[in-house]
C-alpha positions in Angstrom: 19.2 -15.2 13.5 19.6 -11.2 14.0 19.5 -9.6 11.0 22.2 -6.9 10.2 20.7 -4.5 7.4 22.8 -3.0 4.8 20.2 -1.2 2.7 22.5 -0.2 -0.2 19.1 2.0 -1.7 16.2 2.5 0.4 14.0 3.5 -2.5 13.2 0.8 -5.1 11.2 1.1 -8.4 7.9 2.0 -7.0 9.6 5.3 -5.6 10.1 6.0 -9.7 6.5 8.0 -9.7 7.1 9.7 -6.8 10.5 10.6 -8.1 9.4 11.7 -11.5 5.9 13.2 -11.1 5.5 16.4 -13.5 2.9 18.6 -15.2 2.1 18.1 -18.9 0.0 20.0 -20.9 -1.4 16.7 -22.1 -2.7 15.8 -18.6 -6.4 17.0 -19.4 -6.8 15.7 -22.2 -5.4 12.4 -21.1 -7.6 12.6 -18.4 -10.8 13.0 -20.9 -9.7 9.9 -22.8 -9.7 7.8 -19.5 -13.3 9.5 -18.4 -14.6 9.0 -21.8 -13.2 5.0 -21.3 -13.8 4.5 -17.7 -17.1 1.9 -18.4 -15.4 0.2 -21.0 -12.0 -0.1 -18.7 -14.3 -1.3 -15.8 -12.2 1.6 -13.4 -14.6 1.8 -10.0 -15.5 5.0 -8.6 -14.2 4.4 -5.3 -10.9 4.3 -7.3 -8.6 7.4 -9.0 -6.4 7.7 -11.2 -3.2 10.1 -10.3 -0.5 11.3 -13.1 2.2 9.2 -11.3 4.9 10.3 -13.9 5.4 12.1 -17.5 8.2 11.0 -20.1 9.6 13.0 -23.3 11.1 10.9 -25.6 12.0 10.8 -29.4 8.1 9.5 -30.0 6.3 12.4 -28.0 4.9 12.4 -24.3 3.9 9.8 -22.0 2.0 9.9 -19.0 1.5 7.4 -16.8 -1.3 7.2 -14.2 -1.3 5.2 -10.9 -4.7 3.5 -9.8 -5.4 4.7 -6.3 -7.7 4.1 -3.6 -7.7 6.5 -0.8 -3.8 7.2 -1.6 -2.8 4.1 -1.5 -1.5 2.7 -4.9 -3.4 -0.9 -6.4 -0.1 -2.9 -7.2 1.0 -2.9 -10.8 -2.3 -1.1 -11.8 -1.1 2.0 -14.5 -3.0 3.5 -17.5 -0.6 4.7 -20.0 -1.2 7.4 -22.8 1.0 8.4 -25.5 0.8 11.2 -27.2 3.0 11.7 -30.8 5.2 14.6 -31.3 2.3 16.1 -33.4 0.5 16.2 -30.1 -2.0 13.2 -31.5 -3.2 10.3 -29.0 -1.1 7.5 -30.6 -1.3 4.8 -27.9 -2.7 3.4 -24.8 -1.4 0.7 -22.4 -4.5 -0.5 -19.9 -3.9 -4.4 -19.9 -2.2 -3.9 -16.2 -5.3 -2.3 -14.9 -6.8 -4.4 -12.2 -10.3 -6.2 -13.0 -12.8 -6.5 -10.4 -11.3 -4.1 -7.9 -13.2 -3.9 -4.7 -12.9 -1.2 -2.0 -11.4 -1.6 1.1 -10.7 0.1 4.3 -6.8 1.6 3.6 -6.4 1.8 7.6 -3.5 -0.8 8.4 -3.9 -2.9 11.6 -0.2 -4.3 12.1 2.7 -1.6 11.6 4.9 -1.8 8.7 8.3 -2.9 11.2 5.8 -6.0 12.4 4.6 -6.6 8.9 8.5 -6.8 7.9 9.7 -9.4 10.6 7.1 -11.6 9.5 8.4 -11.1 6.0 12.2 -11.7 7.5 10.7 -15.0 8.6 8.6 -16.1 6.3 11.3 -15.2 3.6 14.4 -17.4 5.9 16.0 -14.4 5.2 19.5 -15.2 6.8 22.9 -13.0 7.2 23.3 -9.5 6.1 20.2 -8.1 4.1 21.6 -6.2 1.1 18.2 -4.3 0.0 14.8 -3.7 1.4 11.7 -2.3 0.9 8.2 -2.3 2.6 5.3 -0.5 1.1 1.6 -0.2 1.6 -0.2 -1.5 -0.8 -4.1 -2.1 -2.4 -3.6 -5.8 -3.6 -5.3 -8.4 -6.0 -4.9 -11.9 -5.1 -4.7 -14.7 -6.9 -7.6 -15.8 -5.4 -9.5 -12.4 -6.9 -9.7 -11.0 -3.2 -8.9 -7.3 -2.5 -7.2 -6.8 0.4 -4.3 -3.8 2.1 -1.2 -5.6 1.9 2.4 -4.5 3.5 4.6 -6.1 -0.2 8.4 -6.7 1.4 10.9 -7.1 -0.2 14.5 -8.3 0.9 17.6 -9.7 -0.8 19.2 -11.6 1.7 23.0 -12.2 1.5 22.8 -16.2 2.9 19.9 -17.2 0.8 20.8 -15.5 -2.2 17.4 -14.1 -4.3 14.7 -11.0 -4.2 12.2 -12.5 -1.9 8.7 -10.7 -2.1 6.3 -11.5 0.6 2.9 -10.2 0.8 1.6 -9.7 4.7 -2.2 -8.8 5.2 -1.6 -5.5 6.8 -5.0 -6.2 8.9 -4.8 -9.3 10.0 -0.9 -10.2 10.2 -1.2 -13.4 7.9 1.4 -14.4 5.0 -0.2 -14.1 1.6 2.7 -15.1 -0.4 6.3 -15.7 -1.0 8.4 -15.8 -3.4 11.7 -14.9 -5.4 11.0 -12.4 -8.1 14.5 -12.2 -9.0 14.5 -13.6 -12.9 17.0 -15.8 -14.0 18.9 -16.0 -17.4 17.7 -20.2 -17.4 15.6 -22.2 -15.5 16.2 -22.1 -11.7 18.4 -25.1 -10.7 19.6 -26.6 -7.5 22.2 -24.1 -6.1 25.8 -25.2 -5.4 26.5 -24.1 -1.7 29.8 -22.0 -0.7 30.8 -22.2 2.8 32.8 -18.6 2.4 31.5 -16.3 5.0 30.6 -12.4 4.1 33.1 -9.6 5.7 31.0 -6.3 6.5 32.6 -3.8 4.4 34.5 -0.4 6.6 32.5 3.0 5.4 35.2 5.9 5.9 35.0 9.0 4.7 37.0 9.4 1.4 38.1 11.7 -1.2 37.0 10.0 -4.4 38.3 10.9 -8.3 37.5 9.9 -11.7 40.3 8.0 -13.4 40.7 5.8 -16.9 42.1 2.1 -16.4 42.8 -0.8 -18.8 41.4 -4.8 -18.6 41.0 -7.6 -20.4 37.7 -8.8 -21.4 36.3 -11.8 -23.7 34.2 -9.8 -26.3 31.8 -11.4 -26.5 33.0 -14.8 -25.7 36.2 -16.8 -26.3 34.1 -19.3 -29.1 32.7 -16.0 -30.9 36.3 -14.3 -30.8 38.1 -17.1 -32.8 35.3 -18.6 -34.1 36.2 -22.3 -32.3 33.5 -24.8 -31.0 33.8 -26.2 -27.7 36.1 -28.2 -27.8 40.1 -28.9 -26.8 41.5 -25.7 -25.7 38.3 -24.3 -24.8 36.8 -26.4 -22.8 36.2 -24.4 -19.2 38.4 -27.1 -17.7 37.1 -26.1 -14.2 38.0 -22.6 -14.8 42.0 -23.1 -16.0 43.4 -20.8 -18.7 45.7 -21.2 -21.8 47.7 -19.9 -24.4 44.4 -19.9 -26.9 41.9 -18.6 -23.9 44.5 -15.9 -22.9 44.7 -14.7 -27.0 40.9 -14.4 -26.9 40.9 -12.0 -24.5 40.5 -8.0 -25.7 42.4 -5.2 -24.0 39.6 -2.7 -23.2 39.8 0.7 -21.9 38.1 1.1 -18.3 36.3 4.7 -18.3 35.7 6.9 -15.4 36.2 4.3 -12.6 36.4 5.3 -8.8 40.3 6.6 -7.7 39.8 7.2 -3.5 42.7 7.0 -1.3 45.0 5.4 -3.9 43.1 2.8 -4.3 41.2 2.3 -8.0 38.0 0.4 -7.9 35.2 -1.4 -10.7 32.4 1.5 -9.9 31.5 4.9 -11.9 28.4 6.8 -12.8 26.6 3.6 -14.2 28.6 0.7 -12.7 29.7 -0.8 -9.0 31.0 -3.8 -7.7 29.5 -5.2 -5.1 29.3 -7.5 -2.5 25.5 -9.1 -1.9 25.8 -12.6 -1.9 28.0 -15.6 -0.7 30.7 -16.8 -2.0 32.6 -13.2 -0.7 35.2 -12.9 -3.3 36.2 -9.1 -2.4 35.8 -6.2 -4.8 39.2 -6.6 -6.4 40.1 -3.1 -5.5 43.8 -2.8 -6.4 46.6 0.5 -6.1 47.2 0.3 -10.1 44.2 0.8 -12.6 45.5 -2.0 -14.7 43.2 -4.8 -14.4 44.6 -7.4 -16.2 43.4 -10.9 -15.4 42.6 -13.9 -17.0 40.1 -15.8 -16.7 41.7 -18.6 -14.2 41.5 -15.3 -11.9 38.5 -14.3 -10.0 39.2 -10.7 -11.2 38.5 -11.4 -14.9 34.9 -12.1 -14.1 35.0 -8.9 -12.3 36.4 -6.2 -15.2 34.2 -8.1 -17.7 30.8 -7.6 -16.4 32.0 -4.0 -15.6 33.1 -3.3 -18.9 29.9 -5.2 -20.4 27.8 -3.6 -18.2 29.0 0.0 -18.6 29.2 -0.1 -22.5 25.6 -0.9 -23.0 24.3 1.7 -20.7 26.6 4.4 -22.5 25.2 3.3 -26.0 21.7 3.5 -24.5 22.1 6.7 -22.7 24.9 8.6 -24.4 24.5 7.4 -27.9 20.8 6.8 -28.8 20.0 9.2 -25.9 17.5 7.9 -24.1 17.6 7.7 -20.1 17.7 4.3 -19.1 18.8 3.4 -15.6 17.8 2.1 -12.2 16.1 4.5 -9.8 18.2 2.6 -6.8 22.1 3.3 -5.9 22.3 6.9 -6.8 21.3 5.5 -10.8 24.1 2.7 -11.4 23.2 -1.2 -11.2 25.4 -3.5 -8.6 26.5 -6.2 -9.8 28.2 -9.2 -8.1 30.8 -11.4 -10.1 30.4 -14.5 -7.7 27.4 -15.0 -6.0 23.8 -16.8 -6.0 26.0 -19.5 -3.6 28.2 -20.7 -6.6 24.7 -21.9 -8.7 24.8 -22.2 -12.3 22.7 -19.3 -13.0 22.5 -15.8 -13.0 20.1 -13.0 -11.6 18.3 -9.5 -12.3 16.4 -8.3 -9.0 14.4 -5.3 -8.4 16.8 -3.5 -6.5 19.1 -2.9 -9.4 21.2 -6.0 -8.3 22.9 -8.7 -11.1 24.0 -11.5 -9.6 26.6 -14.1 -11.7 27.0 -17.5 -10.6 30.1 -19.8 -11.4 28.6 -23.5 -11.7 29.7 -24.9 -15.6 31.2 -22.1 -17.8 31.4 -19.1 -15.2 28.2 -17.0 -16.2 30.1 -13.8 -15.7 32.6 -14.7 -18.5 30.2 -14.7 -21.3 28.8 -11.5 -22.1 25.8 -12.8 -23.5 24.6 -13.6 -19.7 26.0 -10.1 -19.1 24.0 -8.5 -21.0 20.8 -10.8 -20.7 20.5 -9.9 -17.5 21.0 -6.2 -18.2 18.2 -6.9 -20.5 16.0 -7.3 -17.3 16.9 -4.6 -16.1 16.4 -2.2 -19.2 12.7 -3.7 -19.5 11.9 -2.8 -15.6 13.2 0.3 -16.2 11.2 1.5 -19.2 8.6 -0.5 -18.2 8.0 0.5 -14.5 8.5 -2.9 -13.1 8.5 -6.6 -14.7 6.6 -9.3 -14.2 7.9 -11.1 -16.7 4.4 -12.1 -18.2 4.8 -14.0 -20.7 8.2 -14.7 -21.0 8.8 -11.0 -22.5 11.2 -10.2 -20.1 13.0 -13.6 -21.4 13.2 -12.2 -24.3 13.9 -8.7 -24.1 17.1 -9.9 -22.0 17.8 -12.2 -25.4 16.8 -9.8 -27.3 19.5 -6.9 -26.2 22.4 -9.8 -25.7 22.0 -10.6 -29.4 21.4 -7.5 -31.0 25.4 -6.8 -29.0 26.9 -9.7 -30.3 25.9 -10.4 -33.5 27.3 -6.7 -34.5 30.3 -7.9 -33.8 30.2 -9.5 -37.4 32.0 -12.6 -35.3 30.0 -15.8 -37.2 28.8 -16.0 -40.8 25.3 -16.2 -40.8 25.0 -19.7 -42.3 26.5 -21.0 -39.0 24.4 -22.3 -36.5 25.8 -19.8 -33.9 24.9 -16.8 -35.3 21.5 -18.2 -34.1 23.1 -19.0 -30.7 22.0 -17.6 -27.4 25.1 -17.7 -25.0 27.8 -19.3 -27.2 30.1 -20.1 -24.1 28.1 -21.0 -21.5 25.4 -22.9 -22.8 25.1 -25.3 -26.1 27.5 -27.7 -24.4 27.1 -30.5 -21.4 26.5 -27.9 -18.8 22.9 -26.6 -20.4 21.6 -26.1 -24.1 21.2 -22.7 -24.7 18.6 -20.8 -26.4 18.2 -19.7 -30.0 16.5 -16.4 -31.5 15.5 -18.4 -35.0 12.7 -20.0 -32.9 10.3 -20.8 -35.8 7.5 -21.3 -33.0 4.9 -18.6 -33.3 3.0 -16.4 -30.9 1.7 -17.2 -28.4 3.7 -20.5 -28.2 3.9 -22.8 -25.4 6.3 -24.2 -22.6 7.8 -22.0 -19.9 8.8 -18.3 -19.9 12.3 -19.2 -21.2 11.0 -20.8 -24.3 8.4 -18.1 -25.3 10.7 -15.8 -24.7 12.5 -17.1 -27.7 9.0 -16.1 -30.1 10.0 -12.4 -28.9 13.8 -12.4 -29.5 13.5 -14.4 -32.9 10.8 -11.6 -34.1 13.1 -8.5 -33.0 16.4 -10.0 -34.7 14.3 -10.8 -37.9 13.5 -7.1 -38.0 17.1 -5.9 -36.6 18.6 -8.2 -40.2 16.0 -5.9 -42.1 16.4 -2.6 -41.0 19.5 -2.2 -39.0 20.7 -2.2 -35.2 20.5 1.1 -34.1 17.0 1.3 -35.5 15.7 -2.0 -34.2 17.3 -1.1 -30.5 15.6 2.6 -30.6 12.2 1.3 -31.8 12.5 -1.7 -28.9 13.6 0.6 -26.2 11.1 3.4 -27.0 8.2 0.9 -27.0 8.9 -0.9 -24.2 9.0 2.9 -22.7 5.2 2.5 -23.5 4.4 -0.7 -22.0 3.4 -1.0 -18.2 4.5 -3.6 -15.9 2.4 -6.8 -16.8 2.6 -5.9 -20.8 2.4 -9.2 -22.9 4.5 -9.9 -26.4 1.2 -9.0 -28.2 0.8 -5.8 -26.7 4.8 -5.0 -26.6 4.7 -5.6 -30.1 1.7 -3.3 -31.1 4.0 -0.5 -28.5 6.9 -1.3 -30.2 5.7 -0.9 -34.0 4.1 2.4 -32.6 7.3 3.9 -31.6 8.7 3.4 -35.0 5.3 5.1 -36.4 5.7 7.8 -33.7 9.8 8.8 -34.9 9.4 8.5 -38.9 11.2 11.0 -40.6 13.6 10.9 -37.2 16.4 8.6 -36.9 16.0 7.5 -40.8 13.0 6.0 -39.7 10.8 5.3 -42.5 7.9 3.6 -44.2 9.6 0.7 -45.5 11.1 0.3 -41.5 7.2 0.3 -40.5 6.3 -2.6 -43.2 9.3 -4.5 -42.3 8.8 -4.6 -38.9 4.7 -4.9 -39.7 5.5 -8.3 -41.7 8.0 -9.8 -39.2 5.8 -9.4 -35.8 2.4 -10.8 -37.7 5.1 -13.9 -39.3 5.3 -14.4 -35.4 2.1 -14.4 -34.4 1.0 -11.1 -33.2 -2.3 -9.1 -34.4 -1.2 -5.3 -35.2 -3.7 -3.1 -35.7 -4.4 -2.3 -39.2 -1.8 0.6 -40.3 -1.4 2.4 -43.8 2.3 4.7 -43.6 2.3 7.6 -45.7 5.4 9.9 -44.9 4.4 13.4 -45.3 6.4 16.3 -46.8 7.0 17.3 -43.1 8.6 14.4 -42.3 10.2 13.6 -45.3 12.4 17.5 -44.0 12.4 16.9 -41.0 15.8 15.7 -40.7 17.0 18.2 -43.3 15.8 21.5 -41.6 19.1 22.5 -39.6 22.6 21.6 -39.3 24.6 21.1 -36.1 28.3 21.6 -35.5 30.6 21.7 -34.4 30.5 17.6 -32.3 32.3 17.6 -30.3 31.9 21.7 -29.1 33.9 23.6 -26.7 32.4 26.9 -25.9 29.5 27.5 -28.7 27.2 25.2 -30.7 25.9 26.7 -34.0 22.5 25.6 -35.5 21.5 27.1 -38.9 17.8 26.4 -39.7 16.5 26.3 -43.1 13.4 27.9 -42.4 11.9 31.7 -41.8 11.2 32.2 -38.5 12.7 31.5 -35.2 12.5 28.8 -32.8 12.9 27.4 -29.6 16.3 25.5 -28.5 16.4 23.7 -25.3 19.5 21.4 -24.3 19.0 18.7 -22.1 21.9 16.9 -20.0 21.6 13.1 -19.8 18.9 12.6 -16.9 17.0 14.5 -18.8 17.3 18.0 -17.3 16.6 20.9 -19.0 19.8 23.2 -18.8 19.7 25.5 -20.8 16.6 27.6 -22.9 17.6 29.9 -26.1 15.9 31.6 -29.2 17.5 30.6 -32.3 17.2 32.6 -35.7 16.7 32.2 -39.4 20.2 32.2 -40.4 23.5 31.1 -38.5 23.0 31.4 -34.6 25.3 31.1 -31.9 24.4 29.1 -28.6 26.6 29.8 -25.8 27.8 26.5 -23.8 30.5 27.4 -22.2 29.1 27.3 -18.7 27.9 23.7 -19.5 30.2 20.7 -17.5 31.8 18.8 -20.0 29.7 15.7 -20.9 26.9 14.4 -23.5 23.7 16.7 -24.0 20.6 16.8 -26.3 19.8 19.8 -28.4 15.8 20.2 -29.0 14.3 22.2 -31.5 10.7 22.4 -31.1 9.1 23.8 -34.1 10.8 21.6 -36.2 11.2 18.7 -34.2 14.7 18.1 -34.1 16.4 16.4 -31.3 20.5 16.4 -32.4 23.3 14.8 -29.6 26.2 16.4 -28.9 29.3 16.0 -26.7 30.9 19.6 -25.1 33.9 19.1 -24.2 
């Protein structure tokens, strides 16, 4: 069957080190730590290491390095090394170094269009493909051989999945296929839907920013009005009611696209898409008042938009740290109805969720919403998922729960508190998942279930010290982890971000025992740690004040100290914008040529990172 290619982003996750490579003045001596540890890491000479990419955060630097041979990249082979805001090594990721690396010739044979139409057929890749990408690669098989592979990767729009397949790029042969999209349950047998795809017109448009209104189920129908499954909320094959319609929430729909009078579900972290059957449209509409329920296939629509979009603003807007995919221009796609009607749902690598609409439609429950989000926030930070050992499992379980449960929707004496997608599972459809698993580390069973270990040990610590804290400590560690990171190792980078921002965020030592006590409860070793706050971090949050939030034209810091400093202010991809020296007493920064939007002040001397909005 010809293949027509609709490459929505031509540049997946592996283009992130090309994308971000930078200096740091922590290159050399990151470098000396890795020459000082190349016998013990077993890293050939035939091999380098390149700075692939450098990342400021609220914990310090990190700098990752891409194994190499003759400038070709070893698949998901990275070192990472942290440094701490007091410039201090504080961690180092090497698990996804590859062992027993052998050289090889990096001269290709076949040509990378050859190497792809074998993928096309070894793949049945059928109908229009929706993403691509090809790359050269130094590989590890499963076998232990080395060998220069071609690693293709195509999302098909009739065989719905992210099929990898590994072609030797000497001798032409098929190493391996697969589907590397990961599923919010195990993969069942998908239900076929005979719809056919329309190729969507591309017309040059004038396109706007508008507000719009939609109903949503927040988190779920069940959570809402606190009702089991049962009578009037029963999915009934997708029919609504009086007590389904009351469950719904009217939600505000920010910044979504207004081009020739027509309003549609996409802004700056958000679109609707089209990638695999059923076709269901994109529910563009001439009013921005999106207000469906759920017997209508727009509902599914506005709630995975709204879903989506609010957890990426809390991640990027209000903790302030850059999380997003490197594909579509840095928002994820998302299809309401796809994976041919299955009951499951999909993160691939491309930036793509995919909701099917077997049992309880996926895409009504925001707990599958935002599990598979999960997915995506782990690749992200972590520069690509394997999901080894289940920890992308239960990272996507992990960020679901942590949403609903501060909702304050179920008493925690009620079994679903505990509950992993209160709508769509725990009923005759599938069972669910819990994050009380009392199993501990490393557990047993497939990568659903010891994904559970993971989520259980986060929400423990998220009862003890709090949400936001929890979610910044989980998102900065997993910004430390490398592709192929295990739950033992997340959990040591995890704990270490919370070391690496006490004194910031309220972050202190009792936070670090807490979270200490609950990951060795589940079975993970941590390295020995003794906190002691010092005096300098016991100020650091009380060395300036900030105001006015929002700001129009100035923002005025007044430092407590007695001598000047540094201010930088960074827009939310993490751009510097905008470099100032700040005084002793009240100081004046001038903002008024800033676009409205959310920025981060930085005080360097006295390590102050402080969000504000201009307006």
């Amino acid at each position: 069957m010809k293949q027509k290619i609709t490459s929505l982003a031509l540049c997946g996750i592996l283009c992130f080190s090309a994308l971000n490579a930078q200096t740091s003045s922590f290159e050399a001596p990151a470098k000396s730590w890795i020459k000082e540890n190349t016998r013990n890491l077993g890293i050939p000479g035939f091999s380098e290491l390149k700075l692939s990419s450098v990342r400021t955060r609220n914990t310090g630097e990190t700098l990752r390095f891409q194994q190499m041979i003759k400038d070709v990249p070893v698949f998901q082979s990275e070192i990472v090394v942290h440094f701490n805001k007091e410039g201090k090594l504080s961690y180092t990721g090497t698990e996804s170094l590859k062992k027993n690396l052998k050289e090889v010739n990096t001269t290709p044979s076949i040509s990378a269009d050859d190497a792809f139409k074998k993928a096309i057929t070894a793949s049945k890749a059928e109908g229009e493909i929706t993403y691509q990408e090809n790359k050269l690669f130094v590989y590890v098989t499963d076998e232990g051989d080395t060998k220069l592979v071609y690693r293709a990767v195509i999302n098909p729009y009739d065989n719905p999945g992210s099929w990898e397949t590994i072609v030797d790029a000497k001798t032409g042969a098929v190493i391996s296929v697969k589907d590397i999209a990961v599923y919010h349950r195990g993969h069942e047998d998908e239900i076929h839907n005979p719809k056919k795809n329309k190729a969507a017109e591309t017309h040059k448009k004038t396109t706007f920013k508008a507000s719009g209104s939609g109903y949503v189920f927040d988190p779920d129908p069940l959570s809402k009005t606190g009702s089991a499954y049962t009578g009037n909320f029963l999915d009934n094959n997708d029919a609504t009611n009086a007590s389904l319609d009351a469950a719904r929430t009217l939600v505000t729909l920010s910044d979504i696209e207004f081009a020739n009078n027509v309003y549609k579900l996409k802004n700056a972290y958000v679109e609707i898409a089209n990638v695999s059957n059923p076709n269901s449209g994109l529910f563009t509409q001439a009013t921005n008042q999106f207000l469906f329920n759920r017997s209508e296939l727009g509902f599914e629509a506005v709630n995975v938009f709204w879903h989506v979009d609010k957890s990426l603003r809390y991640i990027n807007e209000t903790l302030g740290i850059i999380c997003r995919p490197t594909t579509n221009g840095g928002a994820v796609l998302y299809d309401p109805h796809a994976l041919n009607g299955a009951d499951n749902s999909s993160y691939s690598s491309s930036g793509v969720l995919q909701f099917g609409q077997g049992g309880v439609d996926d895409a009504e429950d925001a707990d599958v919403i935002i599990h598979e989000l999960g997915h995506g926030i782990h690749h992200w930070l972590a520069g690509g998922t394997s999901n080894a050992d289940g920890l992308s499992e239960g990272c996507g379980d992990y960020w679901a729960q942590s949403y609903s449960r501060s909702l304050n929707q179920w008493a925690s004496t009620a079994p679903e508190y505990q509950w992993m997608f209160n709508w769509d599972g725990h009923n005759q459809y599938w069972a669910g998942r819990i994050t009380n698993y009392a199993v501990t580390y490393p557990g047993t069973g497939a990568i659903h279930t010891k994904g559970q270990i993971w989520a259980s040990a986060l929400m423990r610590i998220w009862n003890r010290i709090g949400k936001e804290k929890t979610d910044r400590a989980f998102l900065e560690g997993l910004d430390l982890t490398t592709s192929t990171t295990n739950q033992q190792n997340a959990a040591i980078a995890v704990r270490q971000a919370g070391i690496d921002m006490l004194g910031q965020f309220g972050f202190n030592c009792n936070d670090i025992t807490a979270m200490t006590e609950e990951f060795t409860a589940a079975g993970y070793v941590l390295p020995e740690y003794s906190c002691v706050l010092s005096t300098k971090e016991i100020k650091k949050e009380n060395t300036a004040s900030v105001y006015p939030n929002p700001a129009t034209d100035a923002l005025f810091v007044i430092l407590k100290g007695n001598k000047e400093e540094k201010a930088e202010i960074y827009n939310m991809e993490g751009r510097k914008v905008l470099e100032t020296t700040i005084g002793t007493s009240k100081s004046k920064i001038d903002i008024s040529s800033l676009p409205s939007g959310n920025y981060i002040l930085n005080v360097k001397g006295i390590d102050l990172s402080s969000k504000f909005i201009k307006k």
